[in-house]
Backbone as ProteinMPNN parsed JSONL, in Angstrom:
{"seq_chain_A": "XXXXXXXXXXXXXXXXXXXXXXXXXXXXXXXXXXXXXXXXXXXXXXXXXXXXXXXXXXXXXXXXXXXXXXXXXXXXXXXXXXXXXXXXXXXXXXXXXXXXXXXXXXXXXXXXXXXXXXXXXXXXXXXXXXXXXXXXXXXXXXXXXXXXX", "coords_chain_A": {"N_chain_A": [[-37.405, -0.788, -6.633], [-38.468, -1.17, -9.991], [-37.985, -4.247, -11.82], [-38.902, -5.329, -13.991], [-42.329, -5.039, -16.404], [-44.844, -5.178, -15.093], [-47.85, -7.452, -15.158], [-50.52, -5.895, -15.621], [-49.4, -3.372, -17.05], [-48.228, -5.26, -19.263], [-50.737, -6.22, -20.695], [-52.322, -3.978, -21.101], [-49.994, -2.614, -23.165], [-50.648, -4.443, -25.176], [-53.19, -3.688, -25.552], [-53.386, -1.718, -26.68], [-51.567, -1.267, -29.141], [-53.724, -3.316, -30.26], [-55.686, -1.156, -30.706], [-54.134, 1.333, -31.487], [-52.688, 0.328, -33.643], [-54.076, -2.374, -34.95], [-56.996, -2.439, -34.979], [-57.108, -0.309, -37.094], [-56.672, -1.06, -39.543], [-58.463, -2.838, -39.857], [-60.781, -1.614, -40.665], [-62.971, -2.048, -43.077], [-63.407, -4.652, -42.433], [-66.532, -5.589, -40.855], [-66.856, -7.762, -38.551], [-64.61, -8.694, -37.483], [-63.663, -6.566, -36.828], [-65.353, -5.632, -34.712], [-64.651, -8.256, -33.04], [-62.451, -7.677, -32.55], [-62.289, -5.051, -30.822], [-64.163, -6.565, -28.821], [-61.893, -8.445, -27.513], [-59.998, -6.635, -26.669], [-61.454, -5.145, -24.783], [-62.121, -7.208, -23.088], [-58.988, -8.296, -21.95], [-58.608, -5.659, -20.55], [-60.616, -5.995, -18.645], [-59.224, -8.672, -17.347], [-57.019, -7.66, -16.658], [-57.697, -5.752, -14.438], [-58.342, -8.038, -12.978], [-56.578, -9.22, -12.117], [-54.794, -7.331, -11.416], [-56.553, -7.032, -8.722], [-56.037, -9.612, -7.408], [-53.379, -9.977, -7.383], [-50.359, -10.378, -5.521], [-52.108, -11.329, -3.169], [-51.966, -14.046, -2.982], [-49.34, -14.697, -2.646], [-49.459, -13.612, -0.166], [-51.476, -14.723, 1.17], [-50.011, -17.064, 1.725], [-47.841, -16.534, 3.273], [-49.767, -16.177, 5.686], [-50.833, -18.301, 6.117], [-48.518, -19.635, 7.344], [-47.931, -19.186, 9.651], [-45.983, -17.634, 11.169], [-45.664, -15.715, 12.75], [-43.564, -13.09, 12.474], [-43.657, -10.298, 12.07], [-45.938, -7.347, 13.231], [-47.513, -7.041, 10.708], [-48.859, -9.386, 10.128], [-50.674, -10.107, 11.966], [-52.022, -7.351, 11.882], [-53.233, -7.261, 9.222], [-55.399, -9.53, 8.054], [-56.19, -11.554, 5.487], [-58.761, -10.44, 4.011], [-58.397, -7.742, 4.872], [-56.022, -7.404, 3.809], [-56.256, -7.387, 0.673], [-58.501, -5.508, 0.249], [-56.302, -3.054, 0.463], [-54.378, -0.952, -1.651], [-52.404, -1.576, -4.755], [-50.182, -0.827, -4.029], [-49.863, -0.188, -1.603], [-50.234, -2.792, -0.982], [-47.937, -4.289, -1.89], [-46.162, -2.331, -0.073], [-46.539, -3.82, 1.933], [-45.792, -6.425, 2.346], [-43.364, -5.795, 1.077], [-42.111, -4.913, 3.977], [-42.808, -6.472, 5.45], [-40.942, -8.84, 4.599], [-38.573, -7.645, 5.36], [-38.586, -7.6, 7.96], [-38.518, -9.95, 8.263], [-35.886, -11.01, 7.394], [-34.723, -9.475, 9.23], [-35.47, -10.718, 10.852], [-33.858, -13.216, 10.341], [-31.498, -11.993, 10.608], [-30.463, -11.965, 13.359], [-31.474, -14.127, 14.601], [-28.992, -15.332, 13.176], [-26.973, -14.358, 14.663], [-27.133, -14.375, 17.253], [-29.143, -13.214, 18.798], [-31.713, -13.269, 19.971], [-32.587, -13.064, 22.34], [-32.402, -10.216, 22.783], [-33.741, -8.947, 21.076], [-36.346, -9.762, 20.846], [-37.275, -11.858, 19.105], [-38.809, -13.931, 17.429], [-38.187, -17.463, 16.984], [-36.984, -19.328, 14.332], [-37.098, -21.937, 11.849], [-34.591, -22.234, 9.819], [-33.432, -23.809, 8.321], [-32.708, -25.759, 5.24], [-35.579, -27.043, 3.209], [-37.458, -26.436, 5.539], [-40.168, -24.04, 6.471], [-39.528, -21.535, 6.191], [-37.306, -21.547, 4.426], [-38.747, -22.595, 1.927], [-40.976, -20.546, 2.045], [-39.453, -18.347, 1.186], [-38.636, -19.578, -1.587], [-40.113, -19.478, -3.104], [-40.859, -17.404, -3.525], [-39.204, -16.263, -4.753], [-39.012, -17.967, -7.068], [-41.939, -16.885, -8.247], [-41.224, -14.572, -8.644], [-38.697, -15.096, -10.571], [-39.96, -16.33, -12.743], [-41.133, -15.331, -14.495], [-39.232, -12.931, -15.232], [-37.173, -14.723, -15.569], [-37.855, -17.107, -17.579], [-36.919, -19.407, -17.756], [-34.908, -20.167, -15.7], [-34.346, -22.408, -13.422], [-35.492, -23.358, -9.929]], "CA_chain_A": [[-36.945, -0.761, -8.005], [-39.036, -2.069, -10.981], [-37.262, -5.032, -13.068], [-39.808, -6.1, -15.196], [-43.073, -4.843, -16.364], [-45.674, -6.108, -14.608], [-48.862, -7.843, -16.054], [-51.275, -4.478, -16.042], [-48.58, -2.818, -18.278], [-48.295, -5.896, -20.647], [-51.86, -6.152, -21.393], [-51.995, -2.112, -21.71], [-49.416, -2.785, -24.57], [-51.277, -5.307, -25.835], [-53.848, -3.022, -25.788], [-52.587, -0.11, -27.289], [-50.908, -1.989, -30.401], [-55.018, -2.944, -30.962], [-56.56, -0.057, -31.191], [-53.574, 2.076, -32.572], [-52.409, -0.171, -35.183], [-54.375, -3.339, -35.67], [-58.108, -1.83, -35.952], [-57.34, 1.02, -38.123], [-56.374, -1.943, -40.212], [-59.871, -3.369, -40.203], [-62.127, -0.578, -40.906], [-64.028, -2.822, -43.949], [-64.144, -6.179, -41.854], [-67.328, -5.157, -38.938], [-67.099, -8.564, -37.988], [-63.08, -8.6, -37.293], [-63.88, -4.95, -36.138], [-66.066, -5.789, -33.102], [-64.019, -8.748, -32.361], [-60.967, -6.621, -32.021], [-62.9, -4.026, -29.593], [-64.586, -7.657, -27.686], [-60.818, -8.425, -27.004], [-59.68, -5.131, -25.968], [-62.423, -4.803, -23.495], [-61.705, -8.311, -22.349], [-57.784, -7.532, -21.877], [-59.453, -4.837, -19.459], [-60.91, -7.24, -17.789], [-58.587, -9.89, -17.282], [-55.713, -6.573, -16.219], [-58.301, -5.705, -13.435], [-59.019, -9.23, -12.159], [-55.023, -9.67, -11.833], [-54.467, -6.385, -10.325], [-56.875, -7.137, -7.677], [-55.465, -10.715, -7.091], [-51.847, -9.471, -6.954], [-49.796, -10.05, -4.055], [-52.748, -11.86, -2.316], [-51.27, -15.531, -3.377], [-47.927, -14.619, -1.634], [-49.917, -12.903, 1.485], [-52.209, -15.829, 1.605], [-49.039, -18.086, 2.55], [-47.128, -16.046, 4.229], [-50.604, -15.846, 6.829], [-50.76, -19.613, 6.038], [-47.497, -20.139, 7.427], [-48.138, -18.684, 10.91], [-45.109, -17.493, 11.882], [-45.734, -14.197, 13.435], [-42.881, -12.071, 12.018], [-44.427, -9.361, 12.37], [-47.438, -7.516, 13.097], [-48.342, -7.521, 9.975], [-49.415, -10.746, 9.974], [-52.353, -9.883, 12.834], [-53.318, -6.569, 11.439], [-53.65, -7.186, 7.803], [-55.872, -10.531, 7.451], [-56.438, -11.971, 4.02], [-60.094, -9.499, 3.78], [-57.839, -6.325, 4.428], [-55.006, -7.049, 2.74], [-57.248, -7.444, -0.426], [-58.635, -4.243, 0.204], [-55.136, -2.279, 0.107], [-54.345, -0.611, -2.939], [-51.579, -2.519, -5.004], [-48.656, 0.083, -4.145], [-50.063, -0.65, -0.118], [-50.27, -4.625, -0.769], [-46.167, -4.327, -2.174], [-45.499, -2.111, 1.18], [-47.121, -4.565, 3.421], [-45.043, -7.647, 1.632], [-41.727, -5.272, 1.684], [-42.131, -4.127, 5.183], [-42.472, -8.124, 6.16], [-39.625, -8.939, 4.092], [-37.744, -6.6, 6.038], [-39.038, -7.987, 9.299], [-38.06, -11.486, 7.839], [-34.225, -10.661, 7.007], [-34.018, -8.738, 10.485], [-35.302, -12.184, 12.275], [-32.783, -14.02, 10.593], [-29.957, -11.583, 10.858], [-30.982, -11.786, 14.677], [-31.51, -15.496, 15.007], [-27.99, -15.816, 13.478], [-26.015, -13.444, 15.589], [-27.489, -15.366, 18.64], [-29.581, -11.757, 19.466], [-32.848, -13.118, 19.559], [-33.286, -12.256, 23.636], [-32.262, -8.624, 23.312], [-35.036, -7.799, 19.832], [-37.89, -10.686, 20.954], [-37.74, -12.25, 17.999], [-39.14, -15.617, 17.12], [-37.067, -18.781, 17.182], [-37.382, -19.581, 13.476], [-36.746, -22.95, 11.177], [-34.467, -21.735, 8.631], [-33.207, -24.98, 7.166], [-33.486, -26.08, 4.015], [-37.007, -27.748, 3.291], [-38.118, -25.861, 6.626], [-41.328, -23.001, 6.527], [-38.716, -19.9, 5.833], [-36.623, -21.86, 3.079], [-40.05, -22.827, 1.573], [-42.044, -19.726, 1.257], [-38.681, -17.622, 0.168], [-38.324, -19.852, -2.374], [-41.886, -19.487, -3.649], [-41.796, -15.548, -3.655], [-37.966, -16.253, -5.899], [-40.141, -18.747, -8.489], [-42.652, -16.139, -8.835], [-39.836, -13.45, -9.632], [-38.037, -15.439, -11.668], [-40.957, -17.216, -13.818], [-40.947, -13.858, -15.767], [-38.144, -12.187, -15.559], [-36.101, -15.62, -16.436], [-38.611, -18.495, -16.937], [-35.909, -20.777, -18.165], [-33.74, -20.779, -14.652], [-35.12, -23.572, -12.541], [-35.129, -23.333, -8.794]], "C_chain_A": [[-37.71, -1.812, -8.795], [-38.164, -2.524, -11.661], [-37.591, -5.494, -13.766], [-40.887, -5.216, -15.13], [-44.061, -5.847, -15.661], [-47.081, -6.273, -15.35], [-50.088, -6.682, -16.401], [-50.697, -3.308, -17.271], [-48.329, -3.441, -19.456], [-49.358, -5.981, -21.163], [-52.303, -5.164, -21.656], [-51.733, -2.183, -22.944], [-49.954, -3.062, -25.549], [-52.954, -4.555, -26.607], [-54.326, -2.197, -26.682], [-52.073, -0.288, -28.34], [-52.829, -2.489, -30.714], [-55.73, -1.914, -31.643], [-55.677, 1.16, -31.545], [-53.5, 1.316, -33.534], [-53.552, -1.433, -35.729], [-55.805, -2.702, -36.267], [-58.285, -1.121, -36.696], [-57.132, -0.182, -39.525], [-57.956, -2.651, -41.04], [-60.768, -2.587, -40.493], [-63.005, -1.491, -41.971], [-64.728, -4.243, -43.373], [-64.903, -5.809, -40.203], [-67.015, -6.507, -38.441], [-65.467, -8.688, -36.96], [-62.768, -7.418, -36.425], [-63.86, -5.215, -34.61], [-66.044, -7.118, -32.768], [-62.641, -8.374, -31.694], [-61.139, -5.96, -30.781], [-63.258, -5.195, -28.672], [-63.419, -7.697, -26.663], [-59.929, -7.501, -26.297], [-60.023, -5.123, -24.857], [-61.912, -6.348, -22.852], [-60.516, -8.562, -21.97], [-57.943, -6.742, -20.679], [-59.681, -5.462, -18.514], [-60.209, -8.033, -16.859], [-57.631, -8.506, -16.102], [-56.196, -6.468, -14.825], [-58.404, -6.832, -12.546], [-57.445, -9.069, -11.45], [-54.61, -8.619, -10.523], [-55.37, -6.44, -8.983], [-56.409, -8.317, -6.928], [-53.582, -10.556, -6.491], [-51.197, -9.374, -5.481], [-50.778, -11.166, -3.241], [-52.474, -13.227, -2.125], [-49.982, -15.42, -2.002], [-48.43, -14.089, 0.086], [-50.431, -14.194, 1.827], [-51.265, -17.101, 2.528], [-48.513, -18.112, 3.166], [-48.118, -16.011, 5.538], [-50.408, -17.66, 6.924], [-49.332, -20.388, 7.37], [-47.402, -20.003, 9.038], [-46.747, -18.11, 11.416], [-44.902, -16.437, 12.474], [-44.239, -13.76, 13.263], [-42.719, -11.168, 12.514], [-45.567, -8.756, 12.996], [-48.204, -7.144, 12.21], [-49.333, -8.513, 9.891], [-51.023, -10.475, 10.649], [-53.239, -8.267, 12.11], [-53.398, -6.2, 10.351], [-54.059, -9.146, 7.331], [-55.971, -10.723, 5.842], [-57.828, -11.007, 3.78], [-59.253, -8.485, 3.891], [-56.423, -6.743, 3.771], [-55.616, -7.268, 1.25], [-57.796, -6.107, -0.755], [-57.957, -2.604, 0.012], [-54.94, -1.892, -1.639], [-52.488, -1.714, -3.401], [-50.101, -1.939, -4.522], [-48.784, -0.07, -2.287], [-49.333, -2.467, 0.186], [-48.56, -4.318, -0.866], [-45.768, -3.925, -0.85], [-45.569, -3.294, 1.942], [-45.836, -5.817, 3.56], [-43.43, -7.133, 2.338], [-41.406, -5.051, 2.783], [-41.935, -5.783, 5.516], [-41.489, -8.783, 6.053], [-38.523, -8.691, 5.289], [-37.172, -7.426, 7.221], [-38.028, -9.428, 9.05], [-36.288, -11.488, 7.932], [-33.793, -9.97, 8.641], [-34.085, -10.205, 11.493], [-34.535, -13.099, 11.84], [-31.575, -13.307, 10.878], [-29.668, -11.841, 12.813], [-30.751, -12.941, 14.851], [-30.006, -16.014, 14.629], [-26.842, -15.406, 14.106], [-26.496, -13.823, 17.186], [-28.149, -13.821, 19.832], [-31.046, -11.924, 19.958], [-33.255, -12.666, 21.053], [-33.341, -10.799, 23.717], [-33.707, -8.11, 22.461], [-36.235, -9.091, 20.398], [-38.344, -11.258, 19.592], [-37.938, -13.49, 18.005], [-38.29, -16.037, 16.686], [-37.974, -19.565, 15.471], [-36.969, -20.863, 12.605], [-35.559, -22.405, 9.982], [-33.38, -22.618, 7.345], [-33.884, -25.301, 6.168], [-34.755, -27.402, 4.017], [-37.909, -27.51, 4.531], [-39.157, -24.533, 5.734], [-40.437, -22.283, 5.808], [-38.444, -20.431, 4.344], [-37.289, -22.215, 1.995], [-40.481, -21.643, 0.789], [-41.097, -18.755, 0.464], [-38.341, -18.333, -1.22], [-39.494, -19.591, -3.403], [-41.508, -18.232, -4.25], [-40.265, -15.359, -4.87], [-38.782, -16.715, -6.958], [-40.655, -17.166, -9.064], [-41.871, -15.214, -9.158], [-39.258, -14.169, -11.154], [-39.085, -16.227, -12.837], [-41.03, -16.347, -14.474], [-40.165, -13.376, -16.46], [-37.056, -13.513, -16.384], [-36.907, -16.552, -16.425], [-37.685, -20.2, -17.856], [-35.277, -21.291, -16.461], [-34.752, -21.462, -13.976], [-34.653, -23.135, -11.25], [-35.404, -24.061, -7.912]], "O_chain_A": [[-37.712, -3.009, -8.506], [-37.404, -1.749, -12.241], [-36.869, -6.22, -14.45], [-40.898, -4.482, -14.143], [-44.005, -7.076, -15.711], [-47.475, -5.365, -16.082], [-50.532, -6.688, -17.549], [-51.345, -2.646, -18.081], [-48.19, -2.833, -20.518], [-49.26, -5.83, -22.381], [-52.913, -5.231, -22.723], [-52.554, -1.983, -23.839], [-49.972, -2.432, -26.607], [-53.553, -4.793, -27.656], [-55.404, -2.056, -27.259], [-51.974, 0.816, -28.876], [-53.269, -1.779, -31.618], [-56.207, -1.845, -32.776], [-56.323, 2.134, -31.932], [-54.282, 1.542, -34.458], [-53.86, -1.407, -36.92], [-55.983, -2.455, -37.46], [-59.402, -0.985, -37.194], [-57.652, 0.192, -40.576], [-58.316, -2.84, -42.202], [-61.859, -3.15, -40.582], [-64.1, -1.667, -41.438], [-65.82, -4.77, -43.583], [-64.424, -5.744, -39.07], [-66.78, -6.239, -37.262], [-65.503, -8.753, -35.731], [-61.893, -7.307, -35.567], [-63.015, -5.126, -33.719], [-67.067, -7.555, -32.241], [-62.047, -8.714, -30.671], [-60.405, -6.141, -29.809], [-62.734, -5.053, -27.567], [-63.494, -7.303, -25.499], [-59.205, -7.828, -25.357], [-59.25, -5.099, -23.899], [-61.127, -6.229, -21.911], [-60.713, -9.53, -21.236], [-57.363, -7.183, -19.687], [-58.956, -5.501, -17.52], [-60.543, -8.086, -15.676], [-57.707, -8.576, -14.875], [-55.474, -6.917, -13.934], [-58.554, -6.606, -11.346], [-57.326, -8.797, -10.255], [-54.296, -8.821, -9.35], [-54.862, -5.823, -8.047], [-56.337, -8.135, -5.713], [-52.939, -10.952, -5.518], [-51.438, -8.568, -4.583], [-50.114, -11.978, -2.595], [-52.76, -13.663, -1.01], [-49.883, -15.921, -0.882], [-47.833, -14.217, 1.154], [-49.888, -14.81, 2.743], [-51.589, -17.769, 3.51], [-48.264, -19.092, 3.867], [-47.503, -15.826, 6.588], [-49.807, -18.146, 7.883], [-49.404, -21.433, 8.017], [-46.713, -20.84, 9.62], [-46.674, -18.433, 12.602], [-43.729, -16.204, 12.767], [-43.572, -14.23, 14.185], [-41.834, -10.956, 13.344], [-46.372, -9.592, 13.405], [-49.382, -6.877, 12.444], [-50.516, -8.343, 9.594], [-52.123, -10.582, 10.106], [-54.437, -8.071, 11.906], [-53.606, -5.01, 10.115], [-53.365, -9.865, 6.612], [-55.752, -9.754, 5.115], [-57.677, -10.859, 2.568], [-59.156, -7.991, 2.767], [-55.919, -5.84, 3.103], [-54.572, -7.256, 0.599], [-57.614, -5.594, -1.86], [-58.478, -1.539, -0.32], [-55.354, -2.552, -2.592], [-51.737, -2.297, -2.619], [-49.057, -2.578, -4.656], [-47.712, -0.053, -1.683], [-48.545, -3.027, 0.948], [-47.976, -4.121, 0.199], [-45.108, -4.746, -0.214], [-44.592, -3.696, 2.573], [-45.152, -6.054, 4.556], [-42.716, -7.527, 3.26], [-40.186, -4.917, 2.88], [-40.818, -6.195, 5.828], [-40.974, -9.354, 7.014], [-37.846, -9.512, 5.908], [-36.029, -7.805, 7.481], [-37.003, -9.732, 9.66], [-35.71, -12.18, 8.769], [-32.645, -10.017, 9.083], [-33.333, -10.648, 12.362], [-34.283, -13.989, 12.653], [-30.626, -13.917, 11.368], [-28.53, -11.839, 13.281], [-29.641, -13.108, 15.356], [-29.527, -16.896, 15.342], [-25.801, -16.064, 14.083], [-25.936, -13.314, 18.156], [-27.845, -13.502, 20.981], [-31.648, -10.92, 20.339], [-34.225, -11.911, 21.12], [-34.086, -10.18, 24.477], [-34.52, -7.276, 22.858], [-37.297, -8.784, 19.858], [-39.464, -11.162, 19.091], [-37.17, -14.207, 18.646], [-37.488, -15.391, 16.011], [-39.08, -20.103, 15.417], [-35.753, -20.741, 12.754], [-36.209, -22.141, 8.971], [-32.88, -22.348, 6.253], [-35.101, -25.262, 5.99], [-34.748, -28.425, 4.702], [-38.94, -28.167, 4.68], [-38.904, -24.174, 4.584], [-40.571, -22.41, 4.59], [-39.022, -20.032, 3.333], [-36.633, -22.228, 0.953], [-40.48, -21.497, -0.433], [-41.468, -18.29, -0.613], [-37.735, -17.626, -2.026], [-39.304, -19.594, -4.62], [-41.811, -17.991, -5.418], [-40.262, -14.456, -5.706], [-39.253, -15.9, -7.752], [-40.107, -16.466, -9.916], [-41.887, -15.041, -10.377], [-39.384, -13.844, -12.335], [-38.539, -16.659, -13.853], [-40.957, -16.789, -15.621], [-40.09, -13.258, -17.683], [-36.39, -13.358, -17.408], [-36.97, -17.129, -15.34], [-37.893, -21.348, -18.247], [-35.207, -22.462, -16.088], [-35.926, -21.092, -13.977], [-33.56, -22.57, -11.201], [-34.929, -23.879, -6.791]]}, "name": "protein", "num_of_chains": 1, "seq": "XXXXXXXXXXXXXXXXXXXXXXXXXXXXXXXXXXXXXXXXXXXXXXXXXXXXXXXXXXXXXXXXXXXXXXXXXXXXXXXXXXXXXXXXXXXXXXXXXXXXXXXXXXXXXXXXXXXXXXXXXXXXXXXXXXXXXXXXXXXXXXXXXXXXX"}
């Protein structure tokens, strides 16, 4: 479930409010003109850089962090998870997630011999309580960038 637009759709907007409404505006000023279109195209730009960057911040730490989870972790390095398309990169993340929430439901139901799950930190200011807090920030710096966490 989407709860916010994400940054490829706001600079779209941003887009799209240029070259419907603002340049029809300018037709007499060329100079104002084909700074309007510069910005546009650079908007473009910027949308692309992001969408390829996306996700890779939060992968990068989560590999950072070593905690074998999953096997994600071994068969999606930082070079292929880069290479995933952005609706792949989100699976890879959600699917770890997953993994993540099953090794603590596990570690606190005292199950971890029956599923083989790793013996994990999950105190506060430990690895877990750490990077989930990270991947909350980055949620909430958008959607609410007033609440502090």
């Amino acid at each position: 479930m989407q709860y916010r637009p994400d940054t490829k759709e706001l600079l779209s907007a941003i887009q799209e409010f240029m070259m419907k409404e603002l340049l029809p505006k300018l037709e007499g000023d060329d100079l104002l003109s084909y700074k309007t279109l510069v910005s546009w195209n650079m908007l473009g730009v910027i949308a692309r850089e992001i969408e390829n960057s996306e996700y890779t911040n939060l992968w990068s730490e989560i590999l950072n962090q070593k905690l074998q989870i999953s096997d994600f972790e071994s068969k999606y390095n930082l070079e292929n998870f880069q290479k995933l398309t952005k609706k792949e990169k989100h699976q890879v993340i959600y699917n770890w997630n997953q993994s993540l929430a099953q090794t603590i439901r596990n570690q606190s139901n005292q199950t971890n011999s029956k599923h083989n799950s790793p013996n994990i930190d999950t105190s506060p200011k430990g690895k877990i309580w750490n990077l989930v807090k990270l991947q909350l920030k980055e949620n909430l710096s958008v959607s609410n960038p007033r609440f502090q966490v």
